[in-house]
C-alpha positions as CSV (number, residue, x, y, z in Angstrom):
1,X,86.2,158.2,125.1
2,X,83.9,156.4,127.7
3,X,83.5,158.0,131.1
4,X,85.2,156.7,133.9
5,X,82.9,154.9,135.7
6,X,82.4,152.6,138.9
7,X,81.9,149.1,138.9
8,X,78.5,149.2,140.2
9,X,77.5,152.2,137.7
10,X,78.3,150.0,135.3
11,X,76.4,147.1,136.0
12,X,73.2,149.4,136.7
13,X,73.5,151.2,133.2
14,X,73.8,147.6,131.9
15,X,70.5,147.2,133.4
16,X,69.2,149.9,132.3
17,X,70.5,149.0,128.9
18,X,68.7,145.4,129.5
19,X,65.1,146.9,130.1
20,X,65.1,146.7,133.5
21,X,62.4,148.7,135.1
22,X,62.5,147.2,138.9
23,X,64.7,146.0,141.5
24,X,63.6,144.2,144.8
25,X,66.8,144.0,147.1
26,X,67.3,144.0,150.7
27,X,69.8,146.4,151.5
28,X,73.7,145.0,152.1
29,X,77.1,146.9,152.7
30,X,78.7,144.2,150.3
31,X,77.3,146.3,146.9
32,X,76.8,149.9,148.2
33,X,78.5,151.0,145.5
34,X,75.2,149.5,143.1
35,X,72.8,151.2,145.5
36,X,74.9,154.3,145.0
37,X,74.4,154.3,141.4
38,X,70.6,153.1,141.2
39,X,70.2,156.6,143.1
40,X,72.4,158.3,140.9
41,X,69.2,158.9,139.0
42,X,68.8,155.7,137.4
43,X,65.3,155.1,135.8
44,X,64.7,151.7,137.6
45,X,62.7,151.7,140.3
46,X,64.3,150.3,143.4
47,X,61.6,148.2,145.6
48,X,63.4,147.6,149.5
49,X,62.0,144.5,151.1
50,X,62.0,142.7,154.4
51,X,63.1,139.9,153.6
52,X,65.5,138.3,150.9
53,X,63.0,135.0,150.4
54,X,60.5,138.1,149.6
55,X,62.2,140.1,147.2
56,X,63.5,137.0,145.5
57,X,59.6,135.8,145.1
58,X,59.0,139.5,144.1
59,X,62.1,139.0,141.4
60,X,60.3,135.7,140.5
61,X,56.2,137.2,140.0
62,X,57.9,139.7,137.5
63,X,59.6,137.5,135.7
64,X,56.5,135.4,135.5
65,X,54.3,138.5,134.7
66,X,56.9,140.5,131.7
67,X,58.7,137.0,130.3
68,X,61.7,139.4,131.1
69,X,64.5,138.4,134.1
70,X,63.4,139.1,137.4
71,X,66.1,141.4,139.3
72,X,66.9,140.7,143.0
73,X,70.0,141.9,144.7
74,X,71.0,140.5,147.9
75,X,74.3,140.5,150.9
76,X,76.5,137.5,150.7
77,X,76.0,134.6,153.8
78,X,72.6,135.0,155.6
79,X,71.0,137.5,152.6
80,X,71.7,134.6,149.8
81,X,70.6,131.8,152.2
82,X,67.2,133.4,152.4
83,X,67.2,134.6,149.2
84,X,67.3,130.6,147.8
85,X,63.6,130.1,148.3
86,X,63.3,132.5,145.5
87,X,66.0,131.3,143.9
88,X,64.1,127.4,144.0
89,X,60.8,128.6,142.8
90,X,62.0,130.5,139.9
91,X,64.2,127.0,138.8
92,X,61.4,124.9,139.1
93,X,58.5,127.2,137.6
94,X,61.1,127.7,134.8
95,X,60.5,131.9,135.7
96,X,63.3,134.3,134.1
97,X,65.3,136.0,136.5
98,X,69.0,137.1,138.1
99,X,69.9,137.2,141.6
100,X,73.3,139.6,142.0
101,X,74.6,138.3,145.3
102,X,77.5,140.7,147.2
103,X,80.3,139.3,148.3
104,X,84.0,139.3,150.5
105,X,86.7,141.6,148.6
106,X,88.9,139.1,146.2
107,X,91.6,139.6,149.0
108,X,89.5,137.7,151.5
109,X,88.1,134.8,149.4
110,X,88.8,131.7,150.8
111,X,89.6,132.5,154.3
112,X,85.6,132.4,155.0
113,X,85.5,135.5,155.4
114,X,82.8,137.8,157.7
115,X,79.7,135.9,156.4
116,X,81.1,134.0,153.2
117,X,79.8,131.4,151.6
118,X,81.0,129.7,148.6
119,X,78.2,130.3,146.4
120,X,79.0,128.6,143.4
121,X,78.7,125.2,145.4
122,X,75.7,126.6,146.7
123,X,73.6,127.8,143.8
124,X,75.3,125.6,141.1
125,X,71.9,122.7,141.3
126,X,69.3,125.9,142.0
127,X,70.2,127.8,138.7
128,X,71.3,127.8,134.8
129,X,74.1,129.4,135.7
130,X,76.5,130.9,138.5
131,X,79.7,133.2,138.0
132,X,81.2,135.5,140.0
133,X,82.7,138.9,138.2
134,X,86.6,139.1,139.0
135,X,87.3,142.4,136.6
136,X,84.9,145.0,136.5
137,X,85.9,145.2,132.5
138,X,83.9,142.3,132.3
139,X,80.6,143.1,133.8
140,X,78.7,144.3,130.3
141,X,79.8,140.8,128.9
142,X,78.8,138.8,131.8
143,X,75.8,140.8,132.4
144,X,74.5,140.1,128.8
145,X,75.1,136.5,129.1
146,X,72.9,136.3,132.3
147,X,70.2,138.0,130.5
148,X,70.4,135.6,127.3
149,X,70.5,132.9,129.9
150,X,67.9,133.3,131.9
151,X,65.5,134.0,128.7
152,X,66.5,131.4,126.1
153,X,65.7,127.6,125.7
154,X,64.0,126.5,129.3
155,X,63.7,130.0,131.4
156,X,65.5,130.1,134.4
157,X,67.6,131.5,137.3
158,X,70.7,132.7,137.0
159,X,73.2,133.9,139.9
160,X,76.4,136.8,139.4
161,X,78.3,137.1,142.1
162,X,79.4,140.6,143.0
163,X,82.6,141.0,144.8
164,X,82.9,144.2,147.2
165,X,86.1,145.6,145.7
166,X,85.0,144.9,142.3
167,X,81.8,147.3,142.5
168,X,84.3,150.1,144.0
169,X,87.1,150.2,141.3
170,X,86.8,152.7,138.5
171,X,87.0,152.0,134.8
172,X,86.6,153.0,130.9
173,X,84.2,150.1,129.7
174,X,82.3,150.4,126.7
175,X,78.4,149.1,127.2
176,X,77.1,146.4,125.3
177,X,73.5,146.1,123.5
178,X,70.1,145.0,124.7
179,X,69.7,141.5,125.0
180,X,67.9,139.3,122.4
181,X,64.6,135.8,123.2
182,X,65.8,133.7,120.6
183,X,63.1,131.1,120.6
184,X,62.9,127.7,118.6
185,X,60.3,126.7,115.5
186,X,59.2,124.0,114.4
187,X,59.3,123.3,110.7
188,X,57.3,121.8,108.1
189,X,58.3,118.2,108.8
190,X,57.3,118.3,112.6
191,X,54.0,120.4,111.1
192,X,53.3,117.7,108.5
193,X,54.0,114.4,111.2
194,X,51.5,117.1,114.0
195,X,48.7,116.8,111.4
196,X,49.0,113.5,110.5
197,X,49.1,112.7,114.2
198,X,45.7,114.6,114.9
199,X,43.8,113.4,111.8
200,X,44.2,109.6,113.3
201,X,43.3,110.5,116.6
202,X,39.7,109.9,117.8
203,X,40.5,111.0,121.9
204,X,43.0,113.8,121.7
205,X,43.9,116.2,124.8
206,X,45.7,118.8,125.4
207,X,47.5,119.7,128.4
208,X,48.9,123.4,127.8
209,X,50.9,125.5,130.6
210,X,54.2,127.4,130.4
211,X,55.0,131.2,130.3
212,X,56.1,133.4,127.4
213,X,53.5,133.6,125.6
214,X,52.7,136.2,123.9
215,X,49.2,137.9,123.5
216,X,49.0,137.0,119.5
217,X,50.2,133.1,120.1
218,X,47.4,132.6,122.7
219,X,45.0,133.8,120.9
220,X,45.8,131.5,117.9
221,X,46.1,128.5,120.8
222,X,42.3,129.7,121.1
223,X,41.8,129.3,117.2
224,X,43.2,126.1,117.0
225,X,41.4,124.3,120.0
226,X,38.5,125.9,118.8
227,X,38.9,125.0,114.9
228,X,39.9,121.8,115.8
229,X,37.4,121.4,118.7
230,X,40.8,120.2,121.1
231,X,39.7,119.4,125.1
232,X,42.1,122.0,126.7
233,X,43.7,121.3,130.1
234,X,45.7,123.1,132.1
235,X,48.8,121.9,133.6
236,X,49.5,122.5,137.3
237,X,49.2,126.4,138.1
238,X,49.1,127.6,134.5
239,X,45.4,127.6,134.2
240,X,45.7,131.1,133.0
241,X,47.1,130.1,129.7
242,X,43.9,129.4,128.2
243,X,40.4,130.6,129.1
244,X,38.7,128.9,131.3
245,X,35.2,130.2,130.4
246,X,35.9,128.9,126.8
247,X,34.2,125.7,125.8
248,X,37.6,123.9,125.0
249,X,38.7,124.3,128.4
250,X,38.1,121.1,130.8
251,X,39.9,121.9,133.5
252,X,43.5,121.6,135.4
253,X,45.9,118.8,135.7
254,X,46.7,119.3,139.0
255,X,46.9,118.2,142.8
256,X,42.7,117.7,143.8
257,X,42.1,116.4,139.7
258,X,38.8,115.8,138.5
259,X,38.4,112.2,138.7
260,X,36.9,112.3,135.2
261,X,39.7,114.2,133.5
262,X,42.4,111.7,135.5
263,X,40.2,108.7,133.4
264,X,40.6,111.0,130.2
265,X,44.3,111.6,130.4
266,X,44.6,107.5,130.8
267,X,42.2,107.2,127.9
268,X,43.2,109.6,125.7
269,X,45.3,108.1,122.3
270,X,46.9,111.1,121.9
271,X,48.5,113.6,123.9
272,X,49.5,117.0,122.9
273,X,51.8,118.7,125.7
274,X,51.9,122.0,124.7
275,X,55.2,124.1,126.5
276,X,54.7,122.3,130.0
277,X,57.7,120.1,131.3
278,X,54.8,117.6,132.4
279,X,56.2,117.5,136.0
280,X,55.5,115.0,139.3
281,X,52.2,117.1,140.6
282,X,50.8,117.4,136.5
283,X,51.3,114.0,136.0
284,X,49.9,112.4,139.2
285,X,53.5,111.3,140.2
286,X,54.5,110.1,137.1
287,X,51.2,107.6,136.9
288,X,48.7,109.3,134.3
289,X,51.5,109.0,131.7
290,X,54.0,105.8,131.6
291,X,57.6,106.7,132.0
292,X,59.3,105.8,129.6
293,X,57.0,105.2,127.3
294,X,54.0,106.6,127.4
295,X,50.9,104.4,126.5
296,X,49.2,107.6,124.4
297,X,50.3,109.0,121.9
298,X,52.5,111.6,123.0
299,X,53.6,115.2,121.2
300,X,56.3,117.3,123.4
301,X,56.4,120.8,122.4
302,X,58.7,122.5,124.9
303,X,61.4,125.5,124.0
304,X,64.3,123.9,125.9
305,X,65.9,120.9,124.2
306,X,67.0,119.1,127.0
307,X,63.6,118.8,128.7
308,X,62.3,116.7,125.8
309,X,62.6,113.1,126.6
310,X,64.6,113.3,130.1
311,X,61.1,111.9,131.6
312,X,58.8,110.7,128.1
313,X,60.2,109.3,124.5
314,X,57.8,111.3,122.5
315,X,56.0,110.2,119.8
316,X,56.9,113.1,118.2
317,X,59.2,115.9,120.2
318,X,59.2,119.6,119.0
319,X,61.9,122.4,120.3
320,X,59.5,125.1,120.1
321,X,58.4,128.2,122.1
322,X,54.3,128.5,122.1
323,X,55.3,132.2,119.7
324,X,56.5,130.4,117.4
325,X,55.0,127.1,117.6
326,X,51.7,128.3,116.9
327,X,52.5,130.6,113.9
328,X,52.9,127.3,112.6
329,X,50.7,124.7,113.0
330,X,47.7,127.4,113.0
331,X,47.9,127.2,109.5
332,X,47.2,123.6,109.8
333,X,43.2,122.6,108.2
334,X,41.3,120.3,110.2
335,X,39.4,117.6,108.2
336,X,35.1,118.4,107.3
337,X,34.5,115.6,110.1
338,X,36.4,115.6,113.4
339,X,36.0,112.0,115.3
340,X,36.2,113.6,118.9
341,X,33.0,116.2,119.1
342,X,31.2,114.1,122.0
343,X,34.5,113.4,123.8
344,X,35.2,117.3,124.0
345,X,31.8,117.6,125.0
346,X,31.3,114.9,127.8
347,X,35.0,116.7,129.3
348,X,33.3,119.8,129.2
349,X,30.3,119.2,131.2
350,X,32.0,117.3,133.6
351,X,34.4,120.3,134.4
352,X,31.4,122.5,134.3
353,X,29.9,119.6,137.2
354,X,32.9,119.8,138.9
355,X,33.1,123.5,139.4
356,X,30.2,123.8,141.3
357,X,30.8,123.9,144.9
358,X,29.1,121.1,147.7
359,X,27.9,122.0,150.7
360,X,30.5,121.7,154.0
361,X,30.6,122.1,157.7
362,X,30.7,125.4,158.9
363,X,29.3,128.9,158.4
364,X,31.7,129.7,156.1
365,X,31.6,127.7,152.2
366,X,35.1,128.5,151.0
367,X,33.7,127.2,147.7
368,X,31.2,129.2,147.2
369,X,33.2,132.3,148.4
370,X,35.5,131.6,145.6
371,X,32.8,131.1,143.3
372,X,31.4,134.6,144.0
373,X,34.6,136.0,142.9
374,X,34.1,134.8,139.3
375,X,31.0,137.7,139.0
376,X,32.8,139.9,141.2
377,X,35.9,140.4,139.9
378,X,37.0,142.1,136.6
379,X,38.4,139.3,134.3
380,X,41.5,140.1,134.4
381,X,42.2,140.4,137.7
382,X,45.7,138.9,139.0
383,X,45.2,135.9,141.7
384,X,48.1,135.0,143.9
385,X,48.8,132.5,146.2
386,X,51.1,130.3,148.1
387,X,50.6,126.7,148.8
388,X,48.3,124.8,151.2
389,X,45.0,122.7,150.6
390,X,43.3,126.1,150.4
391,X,45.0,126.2,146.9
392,X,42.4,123.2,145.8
393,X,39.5,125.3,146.6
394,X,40.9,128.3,144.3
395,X,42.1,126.1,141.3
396,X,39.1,124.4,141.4
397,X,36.2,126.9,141.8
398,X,37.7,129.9,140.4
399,X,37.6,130.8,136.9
400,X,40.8,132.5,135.2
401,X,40.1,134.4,131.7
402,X,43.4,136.2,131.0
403,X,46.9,135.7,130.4
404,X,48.8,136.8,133.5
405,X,46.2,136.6,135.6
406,X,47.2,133.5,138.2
407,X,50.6,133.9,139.6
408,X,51.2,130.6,141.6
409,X,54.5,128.3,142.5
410,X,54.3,125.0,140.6
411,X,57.2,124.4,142.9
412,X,54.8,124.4,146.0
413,X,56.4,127.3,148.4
414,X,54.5,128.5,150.7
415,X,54.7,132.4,151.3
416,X,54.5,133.3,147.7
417,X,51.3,134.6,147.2
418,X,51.8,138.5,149.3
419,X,55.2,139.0,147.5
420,X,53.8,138.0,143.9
421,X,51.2,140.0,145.0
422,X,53.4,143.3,146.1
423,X,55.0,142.7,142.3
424,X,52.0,142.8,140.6
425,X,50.3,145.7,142.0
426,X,53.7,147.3,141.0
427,X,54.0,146.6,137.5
428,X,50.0,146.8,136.5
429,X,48.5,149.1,139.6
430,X,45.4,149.4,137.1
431,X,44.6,145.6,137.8
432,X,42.6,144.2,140.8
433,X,45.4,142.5,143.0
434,X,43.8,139.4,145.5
435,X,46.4,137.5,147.3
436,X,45.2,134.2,148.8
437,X,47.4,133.0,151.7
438,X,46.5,130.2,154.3
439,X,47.4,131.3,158.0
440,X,50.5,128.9,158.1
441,X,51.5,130.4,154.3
442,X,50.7,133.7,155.3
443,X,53.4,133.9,158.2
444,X,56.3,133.0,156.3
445,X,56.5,136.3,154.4
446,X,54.4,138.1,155.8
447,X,56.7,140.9,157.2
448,X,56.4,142.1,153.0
449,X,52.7,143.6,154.6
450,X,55.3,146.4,155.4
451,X,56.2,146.9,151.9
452,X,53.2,146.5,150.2
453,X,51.8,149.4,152.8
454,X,55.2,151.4,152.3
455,X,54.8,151.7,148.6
456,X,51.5,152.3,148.8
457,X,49.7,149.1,147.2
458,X,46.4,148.4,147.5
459,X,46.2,144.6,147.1
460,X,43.9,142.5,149.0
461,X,44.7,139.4,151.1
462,X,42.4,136.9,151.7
463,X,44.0,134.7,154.7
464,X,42.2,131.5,154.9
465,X,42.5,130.8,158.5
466,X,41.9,126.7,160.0
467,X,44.5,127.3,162.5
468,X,46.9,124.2,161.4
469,X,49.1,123.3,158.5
470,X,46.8,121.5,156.9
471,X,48.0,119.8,154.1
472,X,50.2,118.2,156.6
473,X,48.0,117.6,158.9
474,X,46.2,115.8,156.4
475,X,48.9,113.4,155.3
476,X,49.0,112.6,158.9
477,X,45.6,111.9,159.0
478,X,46.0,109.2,156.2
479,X,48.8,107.9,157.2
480,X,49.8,108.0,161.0
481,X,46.2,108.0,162.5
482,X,46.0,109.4,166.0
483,X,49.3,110.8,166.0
484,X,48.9,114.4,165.2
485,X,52.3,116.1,166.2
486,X,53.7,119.4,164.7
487,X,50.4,120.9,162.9
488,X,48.8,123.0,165.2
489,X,49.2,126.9,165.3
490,X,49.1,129.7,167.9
491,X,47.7,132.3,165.3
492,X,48.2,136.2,166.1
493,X,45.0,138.2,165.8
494,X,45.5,138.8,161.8
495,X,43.3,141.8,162.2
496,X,44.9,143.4,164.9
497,X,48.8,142.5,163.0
498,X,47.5,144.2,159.9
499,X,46.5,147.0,161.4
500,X,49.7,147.8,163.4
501,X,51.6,147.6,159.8
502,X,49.0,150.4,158.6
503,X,46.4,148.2,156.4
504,X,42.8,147.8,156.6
505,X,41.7,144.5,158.2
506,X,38.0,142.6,158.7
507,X,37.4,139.2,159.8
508,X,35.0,137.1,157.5
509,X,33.1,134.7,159.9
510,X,30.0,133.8,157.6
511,X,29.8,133.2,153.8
512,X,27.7,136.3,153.2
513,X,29.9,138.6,154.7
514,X,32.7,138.1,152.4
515,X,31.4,139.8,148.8
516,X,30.6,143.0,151.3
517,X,34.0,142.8,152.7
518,X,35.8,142.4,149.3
519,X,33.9,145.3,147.7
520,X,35.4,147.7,151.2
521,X,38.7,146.4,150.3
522,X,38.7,147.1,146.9
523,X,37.8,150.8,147.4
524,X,40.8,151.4,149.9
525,X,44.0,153.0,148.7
526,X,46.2,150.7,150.9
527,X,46.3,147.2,151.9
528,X,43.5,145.2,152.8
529,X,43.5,141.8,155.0
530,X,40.1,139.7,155.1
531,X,40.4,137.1,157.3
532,X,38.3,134.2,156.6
533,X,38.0,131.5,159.7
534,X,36.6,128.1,158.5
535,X,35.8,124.9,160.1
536,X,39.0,122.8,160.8
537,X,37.2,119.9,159.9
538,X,37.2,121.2,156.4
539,X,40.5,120.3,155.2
540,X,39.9,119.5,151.3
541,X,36.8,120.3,148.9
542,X,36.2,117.0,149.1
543,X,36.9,115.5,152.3
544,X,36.8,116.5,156.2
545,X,39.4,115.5,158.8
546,X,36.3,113.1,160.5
547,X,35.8,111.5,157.2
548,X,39.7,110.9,156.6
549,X,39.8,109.8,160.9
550,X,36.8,107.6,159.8
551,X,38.3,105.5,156.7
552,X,41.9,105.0,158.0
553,X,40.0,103.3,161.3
554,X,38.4,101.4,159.2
């Protein structure tokens, strides 16, 4: 007969059961009873943050990093408000993961309560799912339905509600199994129409992004461009899922595009999306492929159903995860004569062109102090970041060779990249961890500097530091010239505030400072900050503020 058991123990031996190997939370007195249990000698790790928005990002960068659900538990009211930037990024980057949210005692519901919130109302657009457990004899079911959720056809959020009395009651409840990815394939027919498709083709492109793949399938996606001679792109912050040093790869689809791979897209007659849900940023705002109906060519491959044709009719749509998409069409024989050799080729060298830094104002290149990182660090190091224009410089310049190694927010959140970071030191410690952060990014989580230095992390930040938002500030530039309002910022002395939290901290002032910096950094057993100030005139790889001032006078 099953032991009696509280509501709480039973929802952490469900995770346990479910794989589950960390937890980020921020402490609440609405589920004691599960942070009871998880130190009743449970195997998971549990990671405290200082933030919900943090841990929920934390959640969202393992999800991201194992294809398995991100955990995060948070308090009801103010801890679930927070915790929705999380939450938002994990819906929109299509991330795996389940945020258990505490909540009043049944008694109270309704009445709001001390810091309720109906939560259904409030998650129900952020996530695949919300449901709140009312009988603790429940929770294994419920639990393995968040699980297969979260996982299956388009990854995604899910929220369980946890209410207070619930987690305290006692019960006999037997445990269910693991969960099972169940993941789509295409079959002959949509093989058969693929390579008819290609063999007509003489400008074919690939835009490839997505997560889930598995080692094996990427390196068949690496067969096939290669056997096939395919131009690879990158969708928008998924330039990790092909390597960039390989001579298929022509760069990312992506805010700051190469000018010559935007003509390509346009020119291209046939398109191969390859798992991405070809979003506003990958897309140009909907402008580099006609909505409905695209002027290419198009193939959709994409494991949730529903994504294919809400924006594009397809020429040809496949339900298909990138596992199992490419244990099929790999088996597919190009012809002895492919039409497209010198259009792979002329994409090539123009991305190679393009990743070459230009000279800028200042002391400091930011492009060539990303470039120097492509000799410095080990390939597959993990990159972080946030979002800001000093995202274009990274994407751009920086070269990623491995799977899992760029951990970015296609939903464009800033504050993401110390959190994803904290996760990712976590799960692979053996990997070089660099978070990039601007200064605005860096100060909307950057209280996580506490955890990352608590558990002992040595990953370094690199704060880019122009003293404005200035992606903003940009668009103001543009379009309201003159009127600069909101964009400046009264910056701490990063140096001094990573220091206080326990980390090592330099400030990088000149370009050839930074590699000596980095290599300090690296050797530490905590966290490291290098601050890098740069010219606020430089505000995109392309472009200063005086240039932009100059054009909109004119």
């Amino acid at each position: 007969m099953e032991e009696e058991r509280s509501g709480g123990q039973i929802l952490v031996d469900a995770l346990c059961l479910h794989g589950v190997t960390h937890v980020f939370c921020v402490p609440g007195e609405s589920y004691l009873p599960v942070l009871d249990a998880l130190f009743n000698e449970s195997p998971i790790r549990t990671i405290v943050c200082r933030q919900e928005g943090g841990a929920a990002m934390m959640a969202d960068a393992y999800g991201k990093l194992t294809h398995q659900p991100g955990i995060c538990f948070v308090t009801r009211g103010p801890g679930a408000t927070n915790a929705a930037a999380g939450v938002h990024i994990a819906q929109q980057d299509s991330t795996p993961l389940i945020l258990f949210v505490g909540q009043v005692e049944r008694s109270a519901a309704g009445r709001e309560a001390f810091q309720e919130i109906d939560l259904r109302s409030m998650f129900g657009s952020l996530t695949k799912r919300v449901e709140q457990i009312e009988d603790l004899r429940r929770i294994p079911e419920i639990i393995s339905r968040a699980f297969h959720t979260a996982v299956n056809g388009r990854p995604g959020p899910v929220v369980v509600i946890l209410p207070e009395d619930v987690l305290s009651e006692l019960a006999r409840v037997r445990d269910a199994g693991p969960y099972q990815k169940a993941e789509s394939s295409p079959g002959d027919l949509e093989a058969k129409a693929l390579d008819g498709l290609l063999r007509a083709a003489q400008r074919p492109l690939i835009i490839a992004g997505g997560r889930g793949w598995q080692p094996e399938s990427r390196q068949a996606f690496h067969r096939f461009a290669s056997t096939w001679d395919l131009p690879v792109a990158a969708a928008f912050r998924y330039q990790d899922c092909f390597d960039n040093n390989s001579e298929q790869y022509i760069g990312d689809v992506g805010i700051g595009i190469n000018p010559k791979l935007k003509s390509a897209i346009r020119d291209a007659d046939l398109l191969l999306a390859f798992c991405v849900r070809l979003g506003e940023v990958t897309t140009s705002g909907y402008t580099l492929i006609d909505v409905p109906t695209p002027r290419q060519l198009l193939v959709h491959v994409y494991p949730g159903a529903e994504e294919l044709g809400s924006v594009y009719q397809a020429n040809l749509a496949i339900n298909a995860g990138p596992n199992r998409l490419f244990d099929v069409i790999s088996k597919i024989e190009p012809p002895s004569r492919l039409m497209w050799r010198t259009w792979r080729r002329n994409l090539r060298a123009a991305y190679v062109d393009w990743s070459e830094p230009q000279g800028q104002p200042g002391a400091l290149q930011l492009g060539q102090v990303i470039k120097s990182l492509r000799a410095e660090l080990p390939r597959d190091a993990i990159i972080t970041n946030g979002a800001g224009n000093y995202t274009a410089w990274l994407h751009r310049y920086y070269s990623y060779s491995e799977a899992g190694s760029q951990l970015a927010p296609t939903s464009g959140s800033m504050g993401y990249g110390l959190p994803a970071a904290i996760a990712a030191k976590l799960l692979q410690p053996e990997r070089t961890v660099i978070a990039f952060s601007g200064d605005g990014c860096f100060l909307m989580t950057g209280q996580e500097l506490a955890t990352a230095v608590q558990y002992k992390l040595p990953i370094v930040i690199v704060l880019v530091n122009n003293g404005m938002y200035g992606t903003i500030r940009m668009h103001q530039e543009k379009r309201y010239p003159g009127r600069i309002a909101g964009t400046s910022l009264l910056n701490p002395n990063f140096c001094e505030f990573a220091a206080a939290f326990g980390a090592h901290a330099e400030q990088v002032i000149e370009t050839e400072q930074f590699i000596p910096a980095l290599r300090r950094a690296i050797t530490k057993t905590r966290p490291s900050l290098i601050e890098i100030v740069i010219d606020p005139d430089v505000i995109s790889p392309d472009q200063t503020l005086t240039q932009i001032q100059f054009s909109a006078q004119s």
